[in-house]
C-alpha positions as CSV (number, residue, x, y, z in Angstrom):
1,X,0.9,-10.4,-8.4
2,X,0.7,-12.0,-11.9
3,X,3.1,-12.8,-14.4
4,X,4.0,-9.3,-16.6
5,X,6.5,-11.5,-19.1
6,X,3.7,-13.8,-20.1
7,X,0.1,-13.0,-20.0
8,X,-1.4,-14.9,-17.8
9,X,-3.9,-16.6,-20.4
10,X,-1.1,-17.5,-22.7
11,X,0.1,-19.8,-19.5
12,X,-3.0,-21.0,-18.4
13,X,-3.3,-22.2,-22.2
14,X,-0.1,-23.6,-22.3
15,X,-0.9,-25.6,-19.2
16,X,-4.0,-26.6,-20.2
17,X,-2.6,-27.9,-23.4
18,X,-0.3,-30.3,-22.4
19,X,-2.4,-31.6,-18.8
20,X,-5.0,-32.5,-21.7
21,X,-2.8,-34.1,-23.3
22,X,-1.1,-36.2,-21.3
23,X,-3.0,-36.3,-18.0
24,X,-6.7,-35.7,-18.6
25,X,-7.4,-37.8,-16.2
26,X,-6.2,-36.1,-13.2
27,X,-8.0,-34.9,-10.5
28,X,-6.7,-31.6,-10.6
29,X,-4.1,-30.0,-12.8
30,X,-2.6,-26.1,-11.9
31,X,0.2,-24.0,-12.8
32,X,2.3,-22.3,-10.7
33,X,6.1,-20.7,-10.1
34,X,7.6,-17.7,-10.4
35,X,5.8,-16.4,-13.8
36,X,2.6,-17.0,-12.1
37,X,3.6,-15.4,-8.9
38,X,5.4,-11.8,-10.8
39,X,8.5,-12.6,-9.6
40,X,9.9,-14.5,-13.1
41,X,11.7,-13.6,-16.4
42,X,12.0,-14.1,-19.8
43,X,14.1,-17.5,-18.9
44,X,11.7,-19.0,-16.3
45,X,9.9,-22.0,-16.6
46,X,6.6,-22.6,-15.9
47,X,5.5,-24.6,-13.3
48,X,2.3,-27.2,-14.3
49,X,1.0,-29.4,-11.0
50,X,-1.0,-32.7,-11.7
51,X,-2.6,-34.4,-8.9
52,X,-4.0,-37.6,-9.1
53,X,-6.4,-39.4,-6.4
54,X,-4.7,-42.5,-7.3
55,X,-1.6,-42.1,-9.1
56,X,-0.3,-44.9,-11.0
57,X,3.7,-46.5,-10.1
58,X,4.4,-45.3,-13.4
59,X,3.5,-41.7,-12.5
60,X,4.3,-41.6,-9.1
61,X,7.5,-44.3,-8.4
62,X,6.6,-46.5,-5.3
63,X,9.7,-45.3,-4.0
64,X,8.9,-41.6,-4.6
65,X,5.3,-41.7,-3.4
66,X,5.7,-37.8,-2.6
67,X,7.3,-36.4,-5.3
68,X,8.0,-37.5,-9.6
69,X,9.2,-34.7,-11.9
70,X,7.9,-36.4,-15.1
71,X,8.2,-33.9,-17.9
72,X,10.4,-31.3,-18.9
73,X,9.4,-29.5,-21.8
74,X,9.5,-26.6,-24.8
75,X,6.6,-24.3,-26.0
76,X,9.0,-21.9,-27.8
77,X,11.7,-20.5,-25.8
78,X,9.1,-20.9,-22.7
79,X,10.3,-24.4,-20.7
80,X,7.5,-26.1,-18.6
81,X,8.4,-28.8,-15.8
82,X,5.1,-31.0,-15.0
83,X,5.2,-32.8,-11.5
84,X,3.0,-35.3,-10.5
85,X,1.7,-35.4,-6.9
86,X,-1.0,-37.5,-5.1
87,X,-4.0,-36.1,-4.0
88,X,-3.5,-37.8,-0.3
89,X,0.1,-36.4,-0.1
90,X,-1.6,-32.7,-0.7
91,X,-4.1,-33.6,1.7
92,X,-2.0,-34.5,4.6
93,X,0.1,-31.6,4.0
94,X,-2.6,-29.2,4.5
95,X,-3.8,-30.8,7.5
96,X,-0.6,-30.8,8.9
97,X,-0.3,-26.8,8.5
98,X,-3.5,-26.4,9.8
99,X,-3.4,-28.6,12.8
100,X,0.3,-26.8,13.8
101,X,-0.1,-24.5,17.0
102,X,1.0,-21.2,16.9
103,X,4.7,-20.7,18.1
104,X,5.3,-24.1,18.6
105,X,9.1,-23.7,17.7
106,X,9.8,-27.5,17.7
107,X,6.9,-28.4,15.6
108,X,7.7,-25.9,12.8
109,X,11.3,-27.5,12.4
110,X,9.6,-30.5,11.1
111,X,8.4,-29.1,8.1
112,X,10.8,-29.7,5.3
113,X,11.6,-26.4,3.0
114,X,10.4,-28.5,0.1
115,X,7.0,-29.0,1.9
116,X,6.7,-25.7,2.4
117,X,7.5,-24.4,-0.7
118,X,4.6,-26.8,-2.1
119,X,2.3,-25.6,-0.1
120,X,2.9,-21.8,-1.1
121,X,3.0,-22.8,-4.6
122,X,-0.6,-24.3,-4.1
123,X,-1.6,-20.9,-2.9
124,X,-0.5,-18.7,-5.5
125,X,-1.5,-21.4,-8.1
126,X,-4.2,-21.2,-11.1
127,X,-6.6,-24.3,-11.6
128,X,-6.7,-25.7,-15.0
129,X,-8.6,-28.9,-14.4
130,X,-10.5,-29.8,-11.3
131,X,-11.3,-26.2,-10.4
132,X,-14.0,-27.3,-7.7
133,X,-11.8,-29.6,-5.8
134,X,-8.6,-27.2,-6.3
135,X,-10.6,-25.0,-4.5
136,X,-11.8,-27.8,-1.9
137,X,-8.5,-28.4,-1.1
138,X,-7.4,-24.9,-0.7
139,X,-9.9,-23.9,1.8
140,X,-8.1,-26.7,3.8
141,X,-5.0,-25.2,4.1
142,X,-4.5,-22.8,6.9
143,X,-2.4,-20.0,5.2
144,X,-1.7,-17.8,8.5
145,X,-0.3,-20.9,10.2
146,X,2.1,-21.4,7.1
147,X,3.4,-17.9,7.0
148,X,3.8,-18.8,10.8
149,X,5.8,-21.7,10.3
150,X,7.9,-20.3,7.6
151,X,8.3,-17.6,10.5
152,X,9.7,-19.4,13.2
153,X,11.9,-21.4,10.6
154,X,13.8,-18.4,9.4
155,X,13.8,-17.3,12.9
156,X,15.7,-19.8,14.0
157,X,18.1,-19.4,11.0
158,X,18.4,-15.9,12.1
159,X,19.8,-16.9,15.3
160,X,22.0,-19.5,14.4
161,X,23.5,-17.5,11.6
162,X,23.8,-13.8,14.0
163,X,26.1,-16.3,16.2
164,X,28.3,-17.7,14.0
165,X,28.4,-14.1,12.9
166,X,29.5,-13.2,16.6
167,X,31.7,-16.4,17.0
168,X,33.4,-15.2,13.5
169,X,33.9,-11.3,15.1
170,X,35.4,-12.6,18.5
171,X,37.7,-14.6,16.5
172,X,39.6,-12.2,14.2
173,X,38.1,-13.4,10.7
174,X,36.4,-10.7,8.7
175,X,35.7,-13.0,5.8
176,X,33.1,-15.3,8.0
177,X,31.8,-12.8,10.2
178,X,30.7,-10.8,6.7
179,X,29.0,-14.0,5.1
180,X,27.9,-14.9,8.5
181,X,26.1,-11.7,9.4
182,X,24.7,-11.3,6.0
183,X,23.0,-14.5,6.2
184,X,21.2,-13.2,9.5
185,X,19.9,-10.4,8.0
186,X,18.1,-12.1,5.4
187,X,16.9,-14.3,7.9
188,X,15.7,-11.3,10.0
189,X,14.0,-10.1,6.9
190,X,12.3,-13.5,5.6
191,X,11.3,-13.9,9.1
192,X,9.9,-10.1,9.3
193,X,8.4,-10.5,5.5
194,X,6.3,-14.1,7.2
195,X,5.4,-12.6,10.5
196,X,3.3,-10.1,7.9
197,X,1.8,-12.8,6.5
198,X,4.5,-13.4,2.9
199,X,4.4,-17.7,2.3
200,X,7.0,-17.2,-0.5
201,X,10.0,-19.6,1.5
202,X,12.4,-18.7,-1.0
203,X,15.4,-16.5,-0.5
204,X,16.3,-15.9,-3.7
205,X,13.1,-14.0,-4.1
206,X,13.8,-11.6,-0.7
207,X,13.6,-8.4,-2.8
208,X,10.8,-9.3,-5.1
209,X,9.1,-9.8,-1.2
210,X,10.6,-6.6,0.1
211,X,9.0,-4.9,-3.2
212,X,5.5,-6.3,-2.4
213,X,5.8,-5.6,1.0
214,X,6.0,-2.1,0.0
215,X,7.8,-0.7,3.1
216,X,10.7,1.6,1.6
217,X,12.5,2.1,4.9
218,X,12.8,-1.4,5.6
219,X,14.5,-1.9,1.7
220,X,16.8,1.3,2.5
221,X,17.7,-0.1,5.7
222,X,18.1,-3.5,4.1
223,X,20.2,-2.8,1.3
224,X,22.4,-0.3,3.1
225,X,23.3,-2.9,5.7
226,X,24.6,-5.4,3.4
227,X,26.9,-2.9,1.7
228,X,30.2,-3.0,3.3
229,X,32.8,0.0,3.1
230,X,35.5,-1.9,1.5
231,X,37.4,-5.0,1.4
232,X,39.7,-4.0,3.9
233,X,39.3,-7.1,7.1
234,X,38.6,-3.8,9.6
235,X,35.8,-2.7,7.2
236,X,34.6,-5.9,6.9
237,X,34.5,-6.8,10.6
238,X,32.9,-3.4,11.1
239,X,30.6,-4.0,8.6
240,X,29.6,-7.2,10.2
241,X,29.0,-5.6,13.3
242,X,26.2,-3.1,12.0
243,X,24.8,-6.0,10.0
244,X,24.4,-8.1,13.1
245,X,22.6,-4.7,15.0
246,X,20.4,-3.8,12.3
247,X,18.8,-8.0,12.0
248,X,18.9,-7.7,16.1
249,X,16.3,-5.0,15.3
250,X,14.4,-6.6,12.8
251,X,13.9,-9.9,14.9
252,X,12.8,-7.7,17.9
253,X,9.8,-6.7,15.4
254,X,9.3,-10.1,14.2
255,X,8.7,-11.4,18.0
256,X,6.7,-8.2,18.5
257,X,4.4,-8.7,15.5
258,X,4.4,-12.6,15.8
259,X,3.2,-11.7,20.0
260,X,0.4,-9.6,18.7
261,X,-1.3,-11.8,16.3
């Protein structure tokens, strides 16, 4: 889903304007984020990737070899941030998600959030310079094994959360057991939304996801579940309650889906 604030050729030619004019000799240069993926607004910023087989200490900090935000900038009221990565960082992510097995829990709690989050960004992402080895590099990625790993991750979130949620029930405090048991719903549904194949790691996005997932029951039963009938504590703990039953449901399908593939 592309951007409908900006049209997609005004940011590809924003992109390509300032990679050319400041790092023309990358080895590949893409844009990416939010605006790219549909999910952004008037205020977003756009998201410009440089990748550089060699990147200099002054574009990539010895002591941030990963990762250098090196530009923040204005093209009217449109901001762009321009990161600069190296090719070899890239590289060994992509082999990394490719070599992960399949429901290997431990191994998919290794992967940072941030690495993650690159990754999917690469996916959704539009070359501007380099087009043949963006697209190299892309075949390397294994994209099923990310939404995998980003399955298993909020999983595991899901299960932590739903028993804090429990802990906060047994103990009498309505407040927790609401924040609690709202955090393992979302969970449930991020994990639900990956086991289908979504590599977007970001909560923040959960109903842009829920949107493109397209399944109106599943929003319905979302959105009802996280309504509570009032502020009261006994609402709230009952609230909590049928919150924690209807994520118990949803991870039973995300085991049931992630079992069949």
């Amino acid at each position: 889903m592309l951007s409908e604030i900006f049209p997609v050729s005004m940011l590809t030619d924003i992109g390509s304007r300032i990679v050319t004019g400041t790092h023309a000799d990358a080895a590949i240069a893409y844009i990416s984020g939010s605006l790219v993926e549909g999910y952004g607004t008037e205020t977003s910023d756009l998201d410009i990737y440089v990748v550089y087989d060699n990147p200099t200490p002054q574009q990539v900090p010895e002591d941030r070899s990963d990762l250098y935000a090196i530009e923040t900038d204005f093209v009217g009221e449109l901001r762009t941030d321009t990161e600069v990565w190296s090719l070899q960082w890239l590289t060994d992510l992509a082999d990394r998600i490719s070599g992960w097995k399949p429901m290997d829990w431990l191994g998919a709690q290794s992967f940072e959030n941030r690495d993650l989050d690159l990754a999917h960004r690469f996916r959704i992402g539009l070359p501007i310079l380099g087009e043949d080895r963006f697209h190299a590099l892309y075949e390397r990625f294994d994209w099923q094994r990310l939404a995998g790993i980003i399955m298993l991750k909020r999983f595991l979130a899901y299960t932590g959360a739903a028993e804090d949620a429990i802990g906060s029930v047994d103990a009498g405090r309505p407040v927790a057991s609401m924040l609690h048991s709202r955090d393992a719903l979302g969970y449930a549904v991020d994990a639900l939304l990956s086991a289908h194949g979504n590599t977007n790691p970001k909560p923040k996005w959960r109903e842009a996801k829920l949107t493109d997932f397209g399944d109106a029951a599943l929003t319905k039963l979302y959105t009802e579940a996280e309504l509570d009938r009032s502020s009261e504590p006994a609402d709230l703990t009952e609230g909590a309650k049928r919150r924690l039953s209807v994520a118990s449901g949803i991870a039973a399908e995300v085991l049931a889906v992630a079992l069949e593939a």
